[in-house]
N, C-alpha and C positions, 0 to 999 in steps of 0.2 A: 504493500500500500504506500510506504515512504517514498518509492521510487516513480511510481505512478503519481503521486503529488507533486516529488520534486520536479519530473515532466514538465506537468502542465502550468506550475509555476516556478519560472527560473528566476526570477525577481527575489524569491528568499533568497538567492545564493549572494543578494547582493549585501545582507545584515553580516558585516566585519565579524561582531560579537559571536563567536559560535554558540556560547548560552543558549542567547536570544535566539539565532537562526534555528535550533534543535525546538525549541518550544514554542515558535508562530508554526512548524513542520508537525508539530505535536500536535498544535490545538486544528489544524486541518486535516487529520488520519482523523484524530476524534470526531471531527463532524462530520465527516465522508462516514464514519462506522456507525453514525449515528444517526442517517440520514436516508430516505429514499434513493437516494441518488450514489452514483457512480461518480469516479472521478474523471470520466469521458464522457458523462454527461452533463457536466459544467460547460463542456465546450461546444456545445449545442441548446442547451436552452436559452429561453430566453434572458437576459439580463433583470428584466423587471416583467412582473405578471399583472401589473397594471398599466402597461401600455400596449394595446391593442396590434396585434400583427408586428411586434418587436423582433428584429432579424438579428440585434445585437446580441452576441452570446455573453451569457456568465462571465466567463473567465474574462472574455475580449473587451468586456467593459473593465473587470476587476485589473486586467491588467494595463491598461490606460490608465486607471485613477492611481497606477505607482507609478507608472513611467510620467506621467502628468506633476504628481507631488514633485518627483527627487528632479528633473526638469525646472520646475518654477524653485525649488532648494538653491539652487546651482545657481539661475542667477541672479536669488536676493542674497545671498553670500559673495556671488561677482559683482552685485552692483553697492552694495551695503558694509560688505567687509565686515570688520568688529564691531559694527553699529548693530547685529545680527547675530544670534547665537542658535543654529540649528541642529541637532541629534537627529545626523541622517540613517542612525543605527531605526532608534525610535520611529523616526518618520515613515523609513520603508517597514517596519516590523506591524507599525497601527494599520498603514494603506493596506496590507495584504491582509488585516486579518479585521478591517472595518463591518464585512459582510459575512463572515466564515457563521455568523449566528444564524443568517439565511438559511443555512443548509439545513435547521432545526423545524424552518415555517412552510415546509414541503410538504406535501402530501402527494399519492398517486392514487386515485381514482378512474376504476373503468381504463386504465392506460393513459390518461391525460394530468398532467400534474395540476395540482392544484393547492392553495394556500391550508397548515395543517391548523386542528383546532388550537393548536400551542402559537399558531401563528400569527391566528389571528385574534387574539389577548396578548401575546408579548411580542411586541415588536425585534428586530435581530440587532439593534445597537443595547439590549439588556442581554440575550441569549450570549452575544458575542461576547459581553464582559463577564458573564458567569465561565464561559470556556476558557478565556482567557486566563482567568483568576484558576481557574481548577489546574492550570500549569504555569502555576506562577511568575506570572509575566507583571511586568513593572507598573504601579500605575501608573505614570507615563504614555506607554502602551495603552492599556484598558480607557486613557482619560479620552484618547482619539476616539478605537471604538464607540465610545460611551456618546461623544460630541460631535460625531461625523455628517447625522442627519438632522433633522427638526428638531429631535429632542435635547439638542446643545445648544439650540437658540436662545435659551435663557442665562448660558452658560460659560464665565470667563473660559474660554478656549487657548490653549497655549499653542505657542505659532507653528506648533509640527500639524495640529490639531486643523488650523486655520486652514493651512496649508491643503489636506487632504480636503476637508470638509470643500472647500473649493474646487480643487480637482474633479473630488468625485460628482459634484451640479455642475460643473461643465462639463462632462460626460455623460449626464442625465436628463440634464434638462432639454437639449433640441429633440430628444425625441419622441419627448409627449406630445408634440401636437395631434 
């Protein structure tokens, strides 16, 4: 299963910390084991199951919102310098594992996937931070998870946080029309 994760996301390979990298690899075997889904079938579904005829896959979105973070990383630290202090360990370790809670609000019905009843009472920026926690991953880490979506709007966001949380609505949001 490790090696079929590490596959489909080679972006873990990019967390320096090996800690770290073993335990966002960790908390994605858990969800995959945990889950309807296969880890070949990340790379075909769709990204989101509330946008209608969505062609964008899972992973293809997931891995845009890390190559999108460590991208804009790169040059508020080129343009910013010392004025800027970013944990690109952190940064890529939250972007890869902002959604890995998703894999919990699955259901398959009749062959057609559908939202699980876990899913739909607990959103995956809570499921994410319970997995996260269950392999003790930094809060640091779990604070991204936690602020990635709507539910960090009310939320001092720290700039790795900003960072993804950005990424990931501008790879979200053109495709709702």
């Amino acid at each position: 299963m490790r090696e079929k994760i590490k596959n489909i996301w080679p972006e873990i390979d990019w967390i320096s910390n090996r800690d770290l990298k073993e335990k966002v690899l960790d908390c994605w075997v858990y969800a995959v084991e945990n889950s309807v889904l296969k880890p070949e079938d990340l790379e075909v579904i769709p990204f989101s199951l509330l946008i209608k005829d969505c062609n964008v896959s899972f992973i293809n979105h997931k891995r845009t919102v890390v190559q999108l973070s460590v991208d804009i990383a790169k040059r508020m630290e080129a343009n910013f310098g010392d004025d800027i202090n970013i944990d690109m360990d952190i940064l890529i370790a939250g972007a890869v594992l902002i959604d890995v809670g998703k894999l919990l609000e699955y259901d398959m019905i009749d062959g057609k996937l559908t939202t699980s009843k876990a899913g739909k009472i607990l959103r995956h920026p809570f499921s994410g931070v319970a997995i996260a926690d269950r392999f003790d991953l930094l809060p640091e880490v779990q604070h991204i998870i936690a602020y990635h979506s709507k539910e960090g709007d009310l939320a001092k966001r720290s700039v790795e946080a900003i960072i993804v949380h950005h990424a990931d609505f501008v790879s979200f949001e053109p495709f709702k029309r």
